[in-house]
KOLRONU-924284 format. One record per residue (C-alpha): residue number from 1; residue in one letter; chain; x, y, z. Coordinates in steps of 0.5 Angstrom, whole numbers, always signed. Layout:
BEGIN
nr;rest;kette;east;north;up
NUM;A;A;X;Y;Z
...
END
This chain:
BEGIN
nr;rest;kette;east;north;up
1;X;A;-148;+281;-193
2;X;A;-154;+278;-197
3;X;A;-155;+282;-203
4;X;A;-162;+281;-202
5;X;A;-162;+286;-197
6;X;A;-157;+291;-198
7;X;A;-155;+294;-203
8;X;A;-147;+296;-203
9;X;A;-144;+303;-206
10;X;A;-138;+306;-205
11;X;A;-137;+314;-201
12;X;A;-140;+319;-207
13;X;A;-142;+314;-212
14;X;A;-149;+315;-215
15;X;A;-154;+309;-215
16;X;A;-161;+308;-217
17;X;A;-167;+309;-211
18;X;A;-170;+303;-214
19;X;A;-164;+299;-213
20;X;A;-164;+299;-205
21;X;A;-169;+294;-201
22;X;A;-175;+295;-199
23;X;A;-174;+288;-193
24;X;A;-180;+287;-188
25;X;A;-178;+291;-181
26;X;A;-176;+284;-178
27;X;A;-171;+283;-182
28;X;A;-169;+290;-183
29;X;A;-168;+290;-175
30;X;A;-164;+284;-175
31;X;A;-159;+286;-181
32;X;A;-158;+292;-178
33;X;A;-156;+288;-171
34;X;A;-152;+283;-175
35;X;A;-148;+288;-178
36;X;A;-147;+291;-173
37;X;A;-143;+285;-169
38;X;A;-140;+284;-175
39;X;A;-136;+290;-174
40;X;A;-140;+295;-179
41;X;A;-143;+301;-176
42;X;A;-148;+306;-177
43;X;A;-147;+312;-181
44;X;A;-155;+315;-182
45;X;A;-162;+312;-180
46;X;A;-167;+317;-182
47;X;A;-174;+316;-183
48;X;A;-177;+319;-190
49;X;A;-185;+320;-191
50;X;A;-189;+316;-196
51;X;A;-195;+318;-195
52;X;A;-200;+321;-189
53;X;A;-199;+313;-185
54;X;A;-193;+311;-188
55;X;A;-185;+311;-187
56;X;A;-180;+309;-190
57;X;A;-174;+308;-186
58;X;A;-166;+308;-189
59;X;A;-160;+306;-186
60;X;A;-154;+307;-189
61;X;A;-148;+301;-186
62;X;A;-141;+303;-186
63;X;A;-135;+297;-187
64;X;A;-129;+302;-185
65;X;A;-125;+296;-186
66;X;A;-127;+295;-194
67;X;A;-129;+302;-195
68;X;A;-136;+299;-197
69;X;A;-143;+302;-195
70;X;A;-149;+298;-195
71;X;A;-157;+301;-196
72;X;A;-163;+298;-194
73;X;A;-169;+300;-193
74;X;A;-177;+298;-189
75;X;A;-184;+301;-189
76;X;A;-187;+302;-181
77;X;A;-193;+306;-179
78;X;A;-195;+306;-172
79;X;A;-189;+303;-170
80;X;A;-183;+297;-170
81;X;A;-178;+294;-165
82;X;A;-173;+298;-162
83;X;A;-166;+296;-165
84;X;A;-164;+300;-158
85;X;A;-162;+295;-154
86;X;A;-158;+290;-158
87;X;A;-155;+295;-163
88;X;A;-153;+302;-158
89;X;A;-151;+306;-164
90;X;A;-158;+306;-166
91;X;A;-160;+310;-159
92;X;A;-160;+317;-162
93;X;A;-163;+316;-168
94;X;A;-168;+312;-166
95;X;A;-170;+317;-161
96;X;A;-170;+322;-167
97;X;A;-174;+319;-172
98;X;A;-179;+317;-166
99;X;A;-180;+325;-165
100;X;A;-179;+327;-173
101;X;A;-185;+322;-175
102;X;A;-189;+320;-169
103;X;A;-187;+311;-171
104;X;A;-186;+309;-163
105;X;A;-179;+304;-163
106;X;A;-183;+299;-158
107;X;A;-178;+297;-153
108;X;A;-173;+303;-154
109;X;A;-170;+303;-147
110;X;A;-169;+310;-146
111;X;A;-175;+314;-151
112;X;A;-175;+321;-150
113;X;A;-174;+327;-155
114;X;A;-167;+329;-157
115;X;A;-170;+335;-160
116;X;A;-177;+338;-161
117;X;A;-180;+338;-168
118;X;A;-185;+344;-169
119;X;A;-188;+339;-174
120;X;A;-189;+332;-176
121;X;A;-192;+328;-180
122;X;A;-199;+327;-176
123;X;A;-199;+334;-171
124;X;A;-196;+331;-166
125;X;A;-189;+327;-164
126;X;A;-190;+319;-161
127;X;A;-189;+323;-155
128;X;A;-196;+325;-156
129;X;A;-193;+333;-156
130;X;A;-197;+337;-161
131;X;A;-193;+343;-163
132;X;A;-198;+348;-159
133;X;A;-196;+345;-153
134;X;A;-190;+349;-153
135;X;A;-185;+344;-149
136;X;A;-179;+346;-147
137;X;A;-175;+340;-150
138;X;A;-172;+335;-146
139;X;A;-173;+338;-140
140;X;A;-178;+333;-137
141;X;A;-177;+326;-134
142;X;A;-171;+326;-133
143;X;A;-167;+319;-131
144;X;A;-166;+319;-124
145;X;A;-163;+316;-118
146;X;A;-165;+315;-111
147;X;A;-162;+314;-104
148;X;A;-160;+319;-97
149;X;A;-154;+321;-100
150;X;A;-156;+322;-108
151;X;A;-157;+329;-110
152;X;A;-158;+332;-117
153;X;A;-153;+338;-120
154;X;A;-157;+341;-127
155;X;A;-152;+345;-131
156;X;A;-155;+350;-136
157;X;A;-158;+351;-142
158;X;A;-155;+358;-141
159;X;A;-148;+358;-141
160;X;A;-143;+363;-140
161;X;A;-140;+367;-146
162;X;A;-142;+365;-153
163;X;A;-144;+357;-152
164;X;A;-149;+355;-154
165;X;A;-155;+352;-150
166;X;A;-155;+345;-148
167;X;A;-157;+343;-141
168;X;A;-153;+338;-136
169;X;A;-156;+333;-131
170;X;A;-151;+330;-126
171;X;A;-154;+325;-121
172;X;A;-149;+324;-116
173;X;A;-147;+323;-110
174;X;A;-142;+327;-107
175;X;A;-137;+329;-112
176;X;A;-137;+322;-115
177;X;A;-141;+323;-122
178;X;A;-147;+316;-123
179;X;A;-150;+319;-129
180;X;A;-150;+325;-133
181;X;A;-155;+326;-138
182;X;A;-154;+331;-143
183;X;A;-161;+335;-146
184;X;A;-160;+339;-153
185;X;A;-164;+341;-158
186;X;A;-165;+348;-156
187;X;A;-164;+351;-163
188;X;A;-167;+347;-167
189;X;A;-166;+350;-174
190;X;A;-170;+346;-179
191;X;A;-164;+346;-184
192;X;A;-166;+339;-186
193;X;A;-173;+341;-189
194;X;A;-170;+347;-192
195;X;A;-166;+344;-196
196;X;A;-172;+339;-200
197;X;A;-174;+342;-206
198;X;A;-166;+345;-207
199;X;A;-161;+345;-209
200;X;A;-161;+353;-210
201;X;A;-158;+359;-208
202;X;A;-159;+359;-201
203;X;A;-157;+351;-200
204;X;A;-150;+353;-200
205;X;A;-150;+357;-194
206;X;A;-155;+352;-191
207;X;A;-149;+347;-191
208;X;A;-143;+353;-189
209;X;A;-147;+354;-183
210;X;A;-150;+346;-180
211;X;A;-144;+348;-176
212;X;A;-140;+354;-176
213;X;A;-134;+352;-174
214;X;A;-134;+347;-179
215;X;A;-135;+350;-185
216;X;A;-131;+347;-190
217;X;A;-132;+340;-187
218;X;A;-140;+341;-189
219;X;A;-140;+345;-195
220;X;A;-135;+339;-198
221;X;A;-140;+334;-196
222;X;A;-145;+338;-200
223;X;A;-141;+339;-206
224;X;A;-139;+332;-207
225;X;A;-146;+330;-207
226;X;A;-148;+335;-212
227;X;A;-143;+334;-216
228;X;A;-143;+326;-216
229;X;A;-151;+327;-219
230;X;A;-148;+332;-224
231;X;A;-144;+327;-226
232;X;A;-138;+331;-226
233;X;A;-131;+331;-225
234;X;A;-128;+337;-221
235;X;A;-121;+339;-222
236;X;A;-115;+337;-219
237;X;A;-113;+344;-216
238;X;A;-119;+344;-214
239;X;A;-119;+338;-210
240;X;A;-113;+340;-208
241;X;A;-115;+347;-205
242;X;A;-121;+343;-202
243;X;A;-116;+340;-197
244;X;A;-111;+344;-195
245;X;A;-117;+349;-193
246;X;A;-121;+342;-189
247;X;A;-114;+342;-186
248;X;A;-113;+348;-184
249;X;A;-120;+348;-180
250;X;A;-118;+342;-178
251;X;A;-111;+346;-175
252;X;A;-114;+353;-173
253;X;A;-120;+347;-168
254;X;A;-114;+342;-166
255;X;A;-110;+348;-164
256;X;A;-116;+351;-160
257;X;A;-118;+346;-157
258;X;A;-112;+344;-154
259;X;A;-111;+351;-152
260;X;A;-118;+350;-148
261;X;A;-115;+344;-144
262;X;A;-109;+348;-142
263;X;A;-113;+353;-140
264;X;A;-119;+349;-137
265;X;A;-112;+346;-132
266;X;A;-110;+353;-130
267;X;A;-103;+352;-135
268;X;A;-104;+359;-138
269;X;A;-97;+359;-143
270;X;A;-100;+354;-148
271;X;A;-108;+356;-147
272;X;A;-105;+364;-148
273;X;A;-100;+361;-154
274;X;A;-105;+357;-157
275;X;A;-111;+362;-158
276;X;A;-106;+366;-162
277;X;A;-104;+361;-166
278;X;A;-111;+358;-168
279;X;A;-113;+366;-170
280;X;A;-106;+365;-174
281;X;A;-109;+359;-178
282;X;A;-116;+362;-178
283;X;A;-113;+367;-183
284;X;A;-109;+363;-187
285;X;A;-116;+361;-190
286;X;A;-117;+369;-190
287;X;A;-111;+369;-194
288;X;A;-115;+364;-200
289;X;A;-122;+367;-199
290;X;A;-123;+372;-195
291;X;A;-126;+370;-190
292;X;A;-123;+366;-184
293;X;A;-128;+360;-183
294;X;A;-128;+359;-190
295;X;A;-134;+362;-194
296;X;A;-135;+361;-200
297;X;A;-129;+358;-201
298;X;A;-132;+351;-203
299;X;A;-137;+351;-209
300;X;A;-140;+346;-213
301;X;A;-135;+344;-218
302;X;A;-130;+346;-216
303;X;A;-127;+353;-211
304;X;A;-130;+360;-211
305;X;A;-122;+363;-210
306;X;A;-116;+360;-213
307;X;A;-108;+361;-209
308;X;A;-104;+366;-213
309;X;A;-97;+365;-213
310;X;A;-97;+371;-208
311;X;A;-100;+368;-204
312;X;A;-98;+361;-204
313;X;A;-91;+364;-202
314;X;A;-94;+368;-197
315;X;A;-99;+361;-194
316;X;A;-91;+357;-194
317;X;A;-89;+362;-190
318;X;A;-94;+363;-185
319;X;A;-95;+356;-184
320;X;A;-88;+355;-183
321;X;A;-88;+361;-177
322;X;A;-95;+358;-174
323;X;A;-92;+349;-174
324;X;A;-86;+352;-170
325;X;A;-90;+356;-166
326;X;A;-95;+350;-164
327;X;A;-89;+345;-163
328;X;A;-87;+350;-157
329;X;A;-93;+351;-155
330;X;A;-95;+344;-154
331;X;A;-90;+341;-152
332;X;A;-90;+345;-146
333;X;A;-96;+341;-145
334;X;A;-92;+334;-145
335;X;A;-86;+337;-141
336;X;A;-91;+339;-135
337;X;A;-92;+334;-129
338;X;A;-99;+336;-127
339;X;A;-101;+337;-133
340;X;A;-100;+331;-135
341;X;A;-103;+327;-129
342;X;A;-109;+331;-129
343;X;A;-110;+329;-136
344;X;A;-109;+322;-135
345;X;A;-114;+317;-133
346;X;A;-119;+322;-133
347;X;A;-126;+321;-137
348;X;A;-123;+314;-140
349;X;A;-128;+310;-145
350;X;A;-126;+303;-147
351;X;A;-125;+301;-153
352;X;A;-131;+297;-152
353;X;A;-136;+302;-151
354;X;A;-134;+306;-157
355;X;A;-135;+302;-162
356;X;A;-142;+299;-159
357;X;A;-144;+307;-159
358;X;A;-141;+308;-166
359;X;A;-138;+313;-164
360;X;A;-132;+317;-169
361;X;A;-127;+323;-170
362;X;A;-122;+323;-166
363;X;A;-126;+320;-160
364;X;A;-126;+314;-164
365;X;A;-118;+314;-165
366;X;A;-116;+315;-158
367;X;A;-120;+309;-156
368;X;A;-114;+306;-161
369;X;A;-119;+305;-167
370;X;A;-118;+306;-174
371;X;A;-123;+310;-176
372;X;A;-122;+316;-181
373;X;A;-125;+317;-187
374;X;A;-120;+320;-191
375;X;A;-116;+313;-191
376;X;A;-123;+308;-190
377;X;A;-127;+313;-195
378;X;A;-123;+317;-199
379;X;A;-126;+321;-204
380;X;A;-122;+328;-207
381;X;A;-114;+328;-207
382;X;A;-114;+324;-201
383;X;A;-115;+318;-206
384;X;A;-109;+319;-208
385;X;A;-105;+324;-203
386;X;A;-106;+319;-196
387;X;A;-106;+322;-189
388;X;A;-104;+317;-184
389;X;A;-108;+316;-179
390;X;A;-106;+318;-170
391;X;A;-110;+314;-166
392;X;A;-107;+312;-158
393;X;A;-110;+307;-154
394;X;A;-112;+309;-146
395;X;A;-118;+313;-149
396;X;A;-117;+318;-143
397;X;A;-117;+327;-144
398;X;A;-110;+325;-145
399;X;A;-111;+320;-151
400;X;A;-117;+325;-154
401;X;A;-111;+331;-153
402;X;A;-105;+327;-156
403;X;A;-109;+325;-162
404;X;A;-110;+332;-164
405;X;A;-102;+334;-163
406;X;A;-102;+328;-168
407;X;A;-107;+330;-172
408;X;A;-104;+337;-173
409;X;A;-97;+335;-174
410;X;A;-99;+330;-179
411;X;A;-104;+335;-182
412;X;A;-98;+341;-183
413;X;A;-94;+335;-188
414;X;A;-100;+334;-192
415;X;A;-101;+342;-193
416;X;A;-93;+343;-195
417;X;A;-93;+337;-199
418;X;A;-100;+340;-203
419;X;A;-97;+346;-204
420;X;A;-91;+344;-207
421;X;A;-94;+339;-211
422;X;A;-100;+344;-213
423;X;A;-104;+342;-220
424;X;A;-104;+347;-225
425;X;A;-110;+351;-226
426;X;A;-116;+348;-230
427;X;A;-122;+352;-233
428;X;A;-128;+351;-229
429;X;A;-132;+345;-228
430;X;A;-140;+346;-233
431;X;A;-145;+344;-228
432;X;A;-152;+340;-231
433;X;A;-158;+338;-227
434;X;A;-158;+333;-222
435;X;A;-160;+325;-224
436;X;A;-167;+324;-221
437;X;A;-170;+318;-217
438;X;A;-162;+317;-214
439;X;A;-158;+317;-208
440;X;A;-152;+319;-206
441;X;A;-147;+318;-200
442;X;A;-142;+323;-198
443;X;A;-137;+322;-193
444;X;A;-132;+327;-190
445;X;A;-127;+327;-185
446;X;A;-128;+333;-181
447;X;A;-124;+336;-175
448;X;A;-129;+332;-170
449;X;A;-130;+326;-175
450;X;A;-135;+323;-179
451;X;A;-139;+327;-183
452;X;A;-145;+324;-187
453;X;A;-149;+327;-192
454;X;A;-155;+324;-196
455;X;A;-159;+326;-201
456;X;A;-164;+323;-205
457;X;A;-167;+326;-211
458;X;A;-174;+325;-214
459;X;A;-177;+325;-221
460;X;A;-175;+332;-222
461;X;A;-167;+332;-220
462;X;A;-169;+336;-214
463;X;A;-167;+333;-207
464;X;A;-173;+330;-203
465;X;A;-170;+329;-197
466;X;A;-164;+330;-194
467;X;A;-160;+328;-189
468;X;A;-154;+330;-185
469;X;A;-150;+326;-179
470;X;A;-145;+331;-176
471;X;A;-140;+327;-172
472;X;A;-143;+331;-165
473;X;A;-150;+326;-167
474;X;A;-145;+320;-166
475;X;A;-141;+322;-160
476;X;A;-145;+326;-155
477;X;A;-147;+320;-151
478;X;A;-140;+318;-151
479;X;A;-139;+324;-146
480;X;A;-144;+321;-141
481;X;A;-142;+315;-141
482;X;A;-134;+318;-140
483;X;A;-137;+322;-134
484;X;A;-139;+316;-130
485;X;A;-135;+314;-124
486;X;A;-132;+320;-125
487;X;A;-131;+327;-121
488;X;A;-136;+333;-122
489;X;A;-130;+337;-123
490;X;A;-127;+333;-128
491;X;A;-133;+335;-132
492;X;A;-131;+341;-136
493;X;A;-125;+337;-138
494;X;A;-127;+332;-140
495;X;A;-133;+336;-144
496;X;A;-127;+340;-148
497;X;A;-124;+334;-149
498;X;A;-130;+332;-153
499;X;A;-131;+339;-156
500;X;A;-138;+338;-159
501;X;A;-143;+341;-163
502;X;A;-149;+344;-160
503;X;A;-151;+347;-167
504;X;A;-148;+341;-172
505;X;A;-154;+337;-168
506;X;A;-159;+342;-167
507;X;A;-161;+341;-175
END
């Protein structure tokens, strides 16, 4: 890749702003194409504004194979030509940035808001929505199909219980399911914006609540980013403790989801077993600091709560009742027949499709993808404590589902090992300002995949943009595609094979 028009970091490593390229956007465009081709993927596209007609676009370009990412960038106005339909992986962020920034991707096959952004740069979006319009998003000119026999089934935005909204169209016909398209952005919550002019007090617990239910995933992600633009080392117990606690959020929502699955086919052993067991690793993180989702556990600089040896004893202990447990109550899954062939076969994505959609996690893995940034991007005790990577290959519900009894008992070894091996206690790390005109990547491995983190800083060492990639930005559209071809009713399955996130987008 020509070092004229990228420039080549590694994950947390602070680099100088004027060091990334400002190419023309025709060969911005056909970098990011050639990359793409070339096996690199994208991690952030995202638009920061120059002035009152100017953006400049950034792109950061993941080499999972070397553990490179490359940067550059381009300054559009009005509009540029759509990567979309040559690079696929560029849909969803080209929409974003389309509805952020009033710049048109001319030729986007599918331009329509992702979100609904209660302020851009011009008063209105390139949809030509201004904010006093009141538009419920996405909920106009939906893809549609015709013929005698078609017919539309819309679900949500409200859903039973505590999901949060989120609107489903199926074109069908019969049962058979052509196109879902998939309508978020319901509770945009600004957390982006929020945090330009930080950090502060209150960005710590923007990043503990991007999405709830992965706390430690996105507060490390930050953490990372501060500490790298203070140019300070965290401890390696800290380290350490970081880890065991983003494997227990990774336990306590394996163990949930496969719970779910279990319950979404009528099997009530494992779903009634594995509710319980996730409530058991949830408050294993309660042991440590007090909070089952892990809040304030993660710090700048280290931990807010250390193990005492009370209660290192009792977390071996537990974790031992609770890997027992889990063994049992999934392997009932694998000794069942039916459940078994409801899995199989069901909601299948090719190896293909998944990597021109760019997708990652576990998804990814269950295509047979290498794709885990705690082995292509280690940062943290991963850097010198690996955790194998579980992939399958048939890319159904029962690849999505096997990854994660994979991933769970790989996750119990790690957490044993660095509770033997736990580094003794170190003083607390001192924290200086943060290096003004630099960006920085964060990449972290939580339970659903790749999360992104990328800050810029201006010349008073305050951020001036943020962004953050949550995996479910990567892998909602790799849902709808799971969905064609198949039945209606295959579509709670395969929606909890997935488990995305509603608010981890809504940003």
């Amino acid at each position: 890749m020509s070092k004229l028009q990228s420039l080549q970091i590694y994950n947390c490593e602070v680099s100088e702003l004027s060091k990334i390229p400002v190419i023309p956007i025709s060969d911005f465009r056909d970098w990011i194409i050639k990359a793409a081709q070339s096996g690199c993927r994208i991690s952030a596209l995202f638009g920061k504004p120059l002035d009152k007609n100017r953006v400049r676009l950034f792109a950061v370009l993941a080499n999972d194979e070397a553990g490179t990412l490359f940067l550059s960038s381009a300054d559009v106005e009005e509009s540029y030509p759509s990567l979309t339909a040559e690079c696929p992986q560029a849909h969803w962020f080209e929409r974003e940035i389309a509805e952020q920034w009033a710049i048109t991707p001319v030729g986007h096959p599918w331009l329509k808001p992702i979100r609904f952004h209660s302020s851009c740069r011009k008063g209105q979006d390139a949809f030509g929505r201004k904010p006093e319009d009141k538009i419920i998003p996405g909920i106009t000119n939906f893809f549609q199909l015709t013929g005698e026999e078609i017919h539309e089934v819309a679900v949500g935005p409200v859903h039973a219980g505590i999901i949060e909204p989120g609107h489903f169209r199926f074109q069908c016909n019969g049962e058979d399911v052509f196109n879902l398209e998939i309508s978020l952005g319901y509770q945009h919550r600004g957390i982006e914006v929020a945090l330009i002019g930080g950090p502060n007090k209150r960005t710590i617990h923007y990043m503990e609540t991007a999405a709830g239910d992965t706390t430690i995933g996105h507060a490390a992600a930050y953490c990372q980013i501060f500490e790298a633009l203070c140019d300070c080392n965290v401890s390696a117990r800290a380290q350490s403790l970081r880890a065991i606690a983003l494997e227990l959020e990774r336990l306590a929502n394996h163990t949930g989801d496969l719970g779910a699955l279990a319950g979404d086919v009528g099997y009530l052993p494992t779903a009634s077993f594995c509710g319980r067991i996730r409530g058991d690793f949830l408050n294993m993180t309660a042991l440590i600091c007090g909070n089952r989702f892990g809040r304030g556990l993660i710090c700048p600089g280290g931990t807010g709560f250390d193990l005492e040896e009370k209660h290192l004893t009792e977390l071996k202990g537990r974790l031992a009742k609770a890997a027992k447990d889990i063994t049992v109550a999934v392997n009932l899954l694998w000794s069942t027949p039916s459940v078994v062939a409801r899995f199989e076969e069901t909601g299948t994505l090719t190896q293909k499709t998944c990597a021109d959609l760019g997708l990652v996690g576990v998804i990814a893995r269950a295509c047979g993808i290498d794709r885990d940034c705690r082995f292509n991007f280690p940062s943290g005790i991963y850097q010198f404590a690996q955790v194998p990577v579980s992939t399958w290959h048939t890319g159904d519900v029962f690849a999505r589902a096997y990854v994660r009894w994979l991933e769970i008992q790989k996750s119990l070894a790690f957490i044993n090992n660095q509770m033997e091996t736990l580094p003794q206690r170190h003083a607390a790390v001192p924290l200086d300002t943060l290096s003004p005109e630099k960006i920085v990547v964060s990449l972290v491995e939580g339970w659903r995949g790749e999360i992104c983190h990328v800050a810029l800083t201006g010349s008073d060492g305050r951020f001036s943009h943020y962004k953050i990639v949550d995996p479910s930005f990567h892998n909602w559209m790799g849902l709808s595609m799971a969905l064609r071809d198949q039945q209606i009713s295959d579509f709670p399955l395969c929606n909890k094979s997935f488990n995305l996130s509603y608010c981890g987008h809504d940003l």
